[in-house]
C-alpha positions in Angstrom: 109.7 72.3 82.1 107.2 74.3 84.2 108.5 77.9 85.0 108.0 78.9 88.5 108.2 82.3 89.1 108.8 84.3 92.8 108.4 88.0 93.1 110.5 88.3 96.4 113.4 86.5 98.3 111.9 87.4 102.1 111.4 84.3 104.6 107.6 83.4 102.5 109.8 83.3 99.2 112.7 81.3 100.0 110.4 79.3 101.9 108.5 78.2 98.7 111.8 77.9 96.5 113.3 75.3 98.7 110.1 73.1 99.6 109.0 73.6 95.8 112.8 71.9 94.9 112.2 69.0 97.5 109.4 68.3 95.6 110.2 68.5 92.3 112.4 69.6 89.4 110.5 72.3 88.3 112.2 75.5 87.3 112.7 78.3 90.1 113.7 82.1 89.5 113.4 83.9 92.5 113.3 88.1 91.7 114.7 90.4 94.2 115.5 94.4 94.0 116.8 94.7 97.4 119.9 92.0 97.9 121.1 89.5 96.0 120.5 86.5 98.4 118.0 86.2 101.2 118.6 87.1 105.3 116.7 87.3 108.6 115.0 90.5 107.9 114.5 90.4 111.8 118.1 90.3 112.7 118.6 93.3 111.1 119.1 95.2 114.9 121.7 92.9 116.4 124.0 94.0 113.0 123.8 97.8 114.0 124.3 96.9 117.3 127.5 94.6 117.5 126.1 91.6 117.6 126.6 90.0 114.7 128.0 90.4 111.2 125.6 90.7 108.1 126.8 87.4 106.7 125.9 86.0 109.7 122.5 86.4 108.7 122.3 84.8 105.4 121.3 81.2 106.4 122.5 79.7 103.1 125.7 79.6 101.8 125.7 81.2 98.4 126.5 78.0 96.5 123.5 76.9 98.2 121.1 78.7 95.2 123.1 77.3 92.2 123.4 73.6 94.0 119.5 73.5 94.8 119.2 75.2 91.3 117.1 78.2 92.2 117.8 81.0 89.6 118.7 84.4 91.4 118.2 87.5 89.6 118.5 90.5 90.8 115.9 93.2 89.7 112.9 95.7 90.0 109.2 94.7 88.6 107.4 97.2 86.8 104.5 95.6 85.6 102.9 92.0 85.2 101.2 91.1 81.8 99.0 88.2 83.1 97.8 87.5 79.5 100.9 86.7 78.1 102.5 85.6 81.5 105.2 88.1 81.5 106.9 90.4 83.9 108.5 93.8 82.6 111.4 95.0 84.6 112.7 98.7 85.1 116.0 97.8 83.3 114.1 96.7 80.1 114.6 93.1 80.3 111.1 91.0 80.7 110.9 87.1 82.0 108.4 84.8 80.8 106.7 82.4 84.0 104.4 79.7 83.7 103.1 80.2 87.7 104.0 83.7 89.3 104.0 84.2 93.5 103.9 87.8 94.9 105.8 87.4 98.2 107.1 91.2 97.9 106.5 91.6 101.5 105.7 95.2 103.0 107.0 98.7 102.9 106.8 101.3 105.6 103.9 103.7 106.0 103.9 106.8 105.1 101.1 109.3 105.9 101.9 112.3 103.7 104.0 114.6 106.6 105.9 117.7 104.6 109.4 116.3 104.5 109.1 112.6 104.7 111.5 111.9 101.8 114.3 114.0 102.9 117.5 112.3 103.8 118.1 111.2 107.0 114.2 109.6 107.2 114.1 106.3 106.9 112.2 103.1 107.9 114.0 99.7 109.3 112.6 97.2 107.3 115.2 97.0 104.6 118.9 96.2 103.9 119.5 99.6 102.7 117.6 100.9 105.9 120.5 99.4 108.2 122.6 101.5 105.5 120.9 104.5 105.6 121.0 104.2 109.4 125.1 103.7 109.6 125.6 106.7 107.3 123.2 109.2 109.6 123.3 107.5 112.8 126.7 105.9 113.0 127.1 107.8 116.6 126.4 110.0 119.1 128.5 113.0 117.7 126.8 112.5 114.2 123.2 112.0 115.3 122.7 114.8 117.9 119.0 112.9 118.4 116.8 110.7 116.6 112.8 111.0 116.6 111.0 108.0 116.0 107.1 108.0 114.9 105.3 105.2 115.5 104.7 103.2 118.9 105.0 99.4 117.2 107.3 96.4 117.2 109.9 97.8 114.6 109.6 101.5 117.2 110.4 99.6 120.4 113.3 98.0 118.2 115.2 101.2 116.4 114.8 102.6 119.9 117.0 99.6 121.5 119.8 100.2 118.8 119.9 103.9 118.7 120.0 103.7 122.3 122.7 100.8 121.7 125.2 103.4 120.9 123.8 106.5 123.5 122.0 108.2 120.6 119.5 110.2 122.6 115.6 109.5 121.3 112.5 111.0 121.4 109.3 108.4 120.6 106.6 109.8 119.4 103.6 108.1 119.8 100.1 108.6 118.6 98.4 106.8 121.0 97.8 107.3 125.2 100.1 104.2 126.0 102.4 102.2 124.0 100.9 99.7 121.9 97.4 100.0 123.9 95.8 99.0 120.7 97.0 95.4 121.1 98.0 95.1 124.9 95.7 95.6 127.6 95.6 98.6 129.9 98.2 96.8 132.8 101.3 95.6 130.0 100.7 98.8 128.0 101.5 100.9 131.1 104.6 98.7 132.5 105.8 99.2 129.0 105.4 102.6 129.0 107.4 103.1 132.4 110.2 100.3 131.1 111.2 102.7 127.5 111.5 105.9 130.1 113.6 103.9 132.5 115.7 103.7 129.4 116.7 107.6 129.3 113.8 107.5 126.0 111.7 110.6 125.9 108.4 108.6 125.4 105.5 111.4 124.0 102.5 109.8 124.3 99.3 111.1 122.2 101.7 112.8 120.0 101.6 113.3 116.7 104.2 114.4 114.0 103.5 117.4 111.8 106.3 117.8 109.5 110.1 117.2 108.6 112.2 120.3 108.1 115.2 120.6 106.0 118.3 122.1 106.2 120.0 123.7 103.0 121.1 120.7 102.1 118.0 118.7 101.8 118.8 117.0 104.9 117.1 116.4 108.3 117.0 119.6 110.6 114.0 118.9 112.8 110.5 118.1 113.3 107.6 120.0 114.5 105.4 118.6 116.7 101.2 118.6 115.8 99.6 119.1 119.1 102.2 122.3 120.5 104.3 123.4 117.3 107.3 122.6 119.3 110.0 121.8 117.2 112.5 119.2 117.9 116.1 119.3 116.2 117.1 116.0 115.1 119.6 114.2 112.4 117.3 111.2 111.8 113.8 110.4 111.8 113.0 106.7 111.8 109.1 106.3 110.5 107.8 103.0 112.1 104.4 103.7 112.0 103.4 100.1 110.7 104.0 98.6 107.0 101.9 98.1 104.2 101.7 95.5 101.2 104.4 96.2 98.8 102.1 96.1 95.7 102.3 98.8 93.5 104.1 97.7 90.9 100.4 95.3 90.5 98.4 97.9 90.5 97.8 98.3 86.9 97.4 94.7 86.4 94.3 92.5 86.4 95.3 90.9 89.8 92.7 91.7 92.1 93.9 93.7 94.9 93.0 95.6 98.5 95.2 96.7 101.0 97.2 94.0 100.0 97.4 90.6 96.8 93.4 89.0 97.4 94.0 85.3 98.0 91.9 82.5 98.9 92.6 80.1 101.8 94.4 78.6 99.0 96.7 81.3 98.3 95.4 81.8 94.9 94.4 85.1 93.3 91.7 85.6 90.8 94.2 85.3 87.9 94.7 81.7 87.4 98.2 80.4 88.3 99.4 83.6 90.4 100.0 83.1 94.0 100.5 85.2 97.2 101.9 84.7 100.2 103.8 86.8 102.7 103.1 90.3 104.2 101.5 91.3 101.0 98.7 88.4 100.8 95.2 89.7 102.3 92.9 87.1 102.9 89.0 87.9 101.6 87.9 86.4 104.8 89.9 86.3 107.4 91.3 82.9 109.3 89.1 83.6 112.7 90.7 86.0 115.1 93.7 86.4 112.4 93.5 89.7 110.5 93.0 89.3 106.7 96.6 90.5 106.2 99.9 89.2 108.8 103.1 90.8 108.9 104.6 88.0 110.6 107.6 85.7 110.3 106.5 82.4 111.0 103.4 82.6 108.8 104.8 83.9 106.1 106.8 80.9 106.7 103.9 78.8 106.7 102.1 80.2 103.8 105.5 79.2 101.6 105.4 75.4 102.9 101.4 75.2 102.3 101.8 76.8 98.7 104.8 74.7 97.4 102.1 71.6 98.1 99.9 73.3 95.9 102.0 74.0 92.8 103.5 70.7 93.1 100.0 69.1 92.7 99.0 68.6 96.2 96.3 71.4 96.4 95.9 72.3 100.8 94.8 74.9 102.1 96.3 77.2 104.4 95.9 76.7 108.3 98.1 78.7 110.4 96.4 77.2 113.8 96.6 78.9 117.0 97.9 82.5 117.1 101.2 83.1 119.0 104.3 85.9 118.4 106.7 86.8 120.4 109.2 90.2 120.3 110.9 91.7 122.8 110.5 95.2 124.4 113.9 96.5 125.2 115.0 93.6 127.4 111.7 92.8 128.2 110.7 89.2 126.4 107.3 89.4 124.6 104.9 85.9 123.9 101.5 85.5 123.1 99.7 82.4 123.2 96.2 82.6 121.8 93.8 85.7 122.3 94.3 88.4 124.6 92.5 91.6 123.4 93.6 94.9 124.5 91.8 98.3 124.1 88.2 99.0 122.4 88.7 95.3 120.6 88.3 93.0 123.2 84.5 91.4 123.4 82.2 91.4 126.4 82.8 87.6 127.3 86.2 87.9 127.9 87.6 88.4 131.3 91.3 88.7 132.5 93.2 88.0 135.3 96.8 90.1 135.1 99.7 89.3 137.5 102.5 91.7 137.6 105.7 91.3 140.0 107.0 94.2 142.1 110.0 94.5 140.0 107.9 96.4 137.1 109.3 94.1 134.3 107.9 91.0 134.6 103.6 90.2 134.2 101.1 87.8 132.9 97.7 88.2 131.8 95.2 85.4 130.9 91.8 85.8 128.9 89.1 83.1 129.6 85.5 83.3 128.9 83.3 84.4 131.7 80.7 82.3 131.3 82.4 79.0 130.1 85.7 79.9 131.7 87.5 78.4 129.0 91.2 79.2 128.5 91.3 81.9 125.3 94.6 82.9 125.3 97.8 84.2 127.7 100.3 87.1 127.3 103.6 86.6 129.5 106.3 89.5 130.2 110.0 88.6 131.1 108.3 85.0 131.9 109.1 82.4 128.7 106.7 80.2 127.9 106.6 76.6 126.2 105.1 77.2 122.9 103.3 73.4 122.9 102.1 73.2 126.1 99.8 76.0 125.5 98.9 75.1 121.9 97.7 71.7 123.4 95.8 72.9 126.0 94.0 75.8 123.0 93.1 73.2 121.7 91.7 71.1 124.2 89.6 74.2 125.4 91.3 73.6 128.9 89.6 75.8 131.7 91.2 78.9 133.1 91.6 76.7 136.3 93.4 74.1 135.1 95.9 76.3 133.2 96.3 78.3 136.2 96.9 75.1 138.4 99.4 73.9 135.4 101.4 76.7 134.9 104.7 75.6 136.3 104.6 72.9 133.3 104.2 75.5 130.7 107.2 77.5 132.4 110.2 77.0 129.5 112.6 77.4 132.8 111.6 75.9 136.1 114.5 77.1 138.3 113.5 80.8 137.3 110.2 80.4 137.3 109.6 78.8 141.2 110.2 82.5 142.9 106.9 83.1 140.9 104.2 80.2 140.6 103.0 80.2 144.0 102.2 84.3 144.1 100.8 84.0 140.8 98.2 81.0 142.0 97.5 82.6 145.1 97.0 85.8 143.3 94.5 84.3 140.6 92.8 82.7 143.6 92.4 85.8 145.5 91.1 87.3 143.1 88.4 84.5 142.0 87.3 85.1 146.0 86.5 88.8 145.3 85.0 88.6 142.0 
């Protein structure tokens, strides 16, 4: 019986296991170093902050493995021997495969700051993160102040549940306003102003320099790169964005960049290895779509297309339109589409931004200038009907239709009437003065 093998029980790895057993009875062993059964990696916050319970974030009972007969074992990689289609763990044991997927996902950046590994610095990506974050952090009498380095998703998110429990936090961020790389100029700024209304001491263009340690070998403080100021702290989250978590391949005759090279198939250079996940990079990338995505649903995606694959249905990988969603603070984040901020965005593309006087609610669609088609929508404490603006993608609708539509996009009508009619009036006015 065919042996498949999965390096990684994240959302892309489970994914495959389960649509791999719908379709057949092929053999499944699914490797994992960091728990012993999957979880929502993104529900990781609402544990730390009272929400919920970690168990509530397993979606599968445990019988459900042994039932479905996937084979769990818990364990650390070393190296792959493609040749003889073996894996070598740390413990000494080794596991023969007959097809292996990478699906190891990503590990946080680190950049090489004095200090980095002390304890007390940590990422939130991981199980043992959340951990790390109870022992240091588990108040406000403990953790005198946090510093967090890195203005991203998972930044905006550790900020929310240190702030959960009146941790005081200072943000340091690289760039001149939060996130500016992705946002344009208009949601960048509101966001800015929205983490400061939250007591957050937001540095902009700030960099870290170092990590100092107290006798102990734990966090004292950091020192600031543009003033030498330093800042004492009990823990320093790093959030400064996540790369492929590929060493362990490195070695190996799997062909590798920043991340596992795949094909639109998924497939690697070495015949029968696979990648999917955080840690696949595309040689070409799918459009607008960077060559590697840290993202849920298509790491999601990639695990339903591959499992049609290794059960004998070869397809290729489409993840369609683009759209995320997150939230800053309680601010609710979607993207439909294109909608370049900063030095990215191209010439054709022109915006019209809409922001209410409350300061925590704005849209901003892109549309070509020329064409005036529809490219893509951001919307800001406004929720959106993911469908109705996939349809309309891909019918190229015109920025005036969409604009004239909007109420049917609007995922709650009684909410949204205070707003439709400024918003028209607003795009009109401003098609008057362009």
């Amino acid at each position: 019986m065919e042996h498949i093998v999965i390096i990684g029980n994240g959302i892309s790895g489970v994914t495959l296991a389960r649509h791999i057993r719908k379709l057949s009875d092929k053999k499944i062993t699914i490797v994992s170093a960091e728990t012993d059964y999957f979880f929502s990696r993104t529900a990781l916050m609402y544990i730390y902050m009272g929400h919920m319970k970690f168990e509530h974030t397993q979606p599968y009972e445990d019988w459900f493995w042994k039932k479905n007969r996937i084979n769990l074992k818990k364990g650390y990689v070393k190296t792959v021997e493609t040749k003889s289609k073996t894996l070598h763990f740390a413990e000494g044991d080794i596991l023969q495969y007959d097809k292996l997927v990478i699906a190891t996902g990503s590990k946080p950046n680190k950049f090489g700051w004095p200090g980095q590994d002390l304890d007390g610095v940590m990422g939130m990506y991981h199980k043992q993160d959340l951990e790390n974050l109870e022992k240091h952090a588990p108040n406000k009498d403990v953790c005198k102040r946090a510093v967090i380095v890195g203005g991203g998703l998972i930044g905006i998110e550790l900020a929310e549940m240190l702030n959960s429990r009146s941790i005081p936090v200072t943000f340091l961020v690289r760039e001149s306003s939060f996130w500016n790389g992705v946002l344009p100029e208009g949601e960048s700024e509101m966001i800015n102003r929205h983490i400061k209304n939250h007591h957050i001491d937001l540095r902009l263009s700030t960099n870290l320099k170092e990590i100092k340690s107290d006798k102990n070998g734990k966090v004292k403080s950091v020192i600031i790169e543009e003033t030498g100021e330093e800042l004492d702290c009990n823990v320093v989250g790093l959030t400064a964005g996540v790369s492929p978590n590929i060493n362990f391949i490195k070695d190996s005759e799997i062909e590798t960049g920043r991340g596992v090279k795949v094909n639109r198939y998924l497939e690697t250079n070495i015949p029968d290895v696979y990648a999917i996940g955080d840690c696949a990079e595309q040689h070409d990338p799918i459009g607008n779509r960077r060559p590697i995505e840290a993202v849920w649903y298509t790491g999601r995606m990639m695990g339903e297309t591959l499992a049609q694959t290794i059960c004998g249905n070869r397809i290729a990988y489409k993840p369609g339109h683009w759209f995320n969603s997150a939230k800053f603070m309680d601010i609710e984040y979607q993207t439909y589409g294109w909608v370049f901020g900063g030095k990215g965005r191209p010439d054709h593309e022109q915006h019209f931004h809409w922001k209410h006087a409350d300061d925590t609610k704005c849209i901003t669609v892109a549309y070509h200038k020329d064409t005036k088609e529809f490219l893509g929508i951001n919307t800001f404490g406004i929720r959106m009907r993911h469908e109705t603006f996939d349809t309309w993608l891909t019918e190229k609708r015109d920025v005036d239709y969409v604009m004239n539509h909007l109420p049917e996009a609007n995922f709650d009508p009684e909410f949204y009437s205070k707003f439709e009619n400024e918003i028209l009036s607003a795009y009109n006015n401003q098609l008057q003065t362009v």
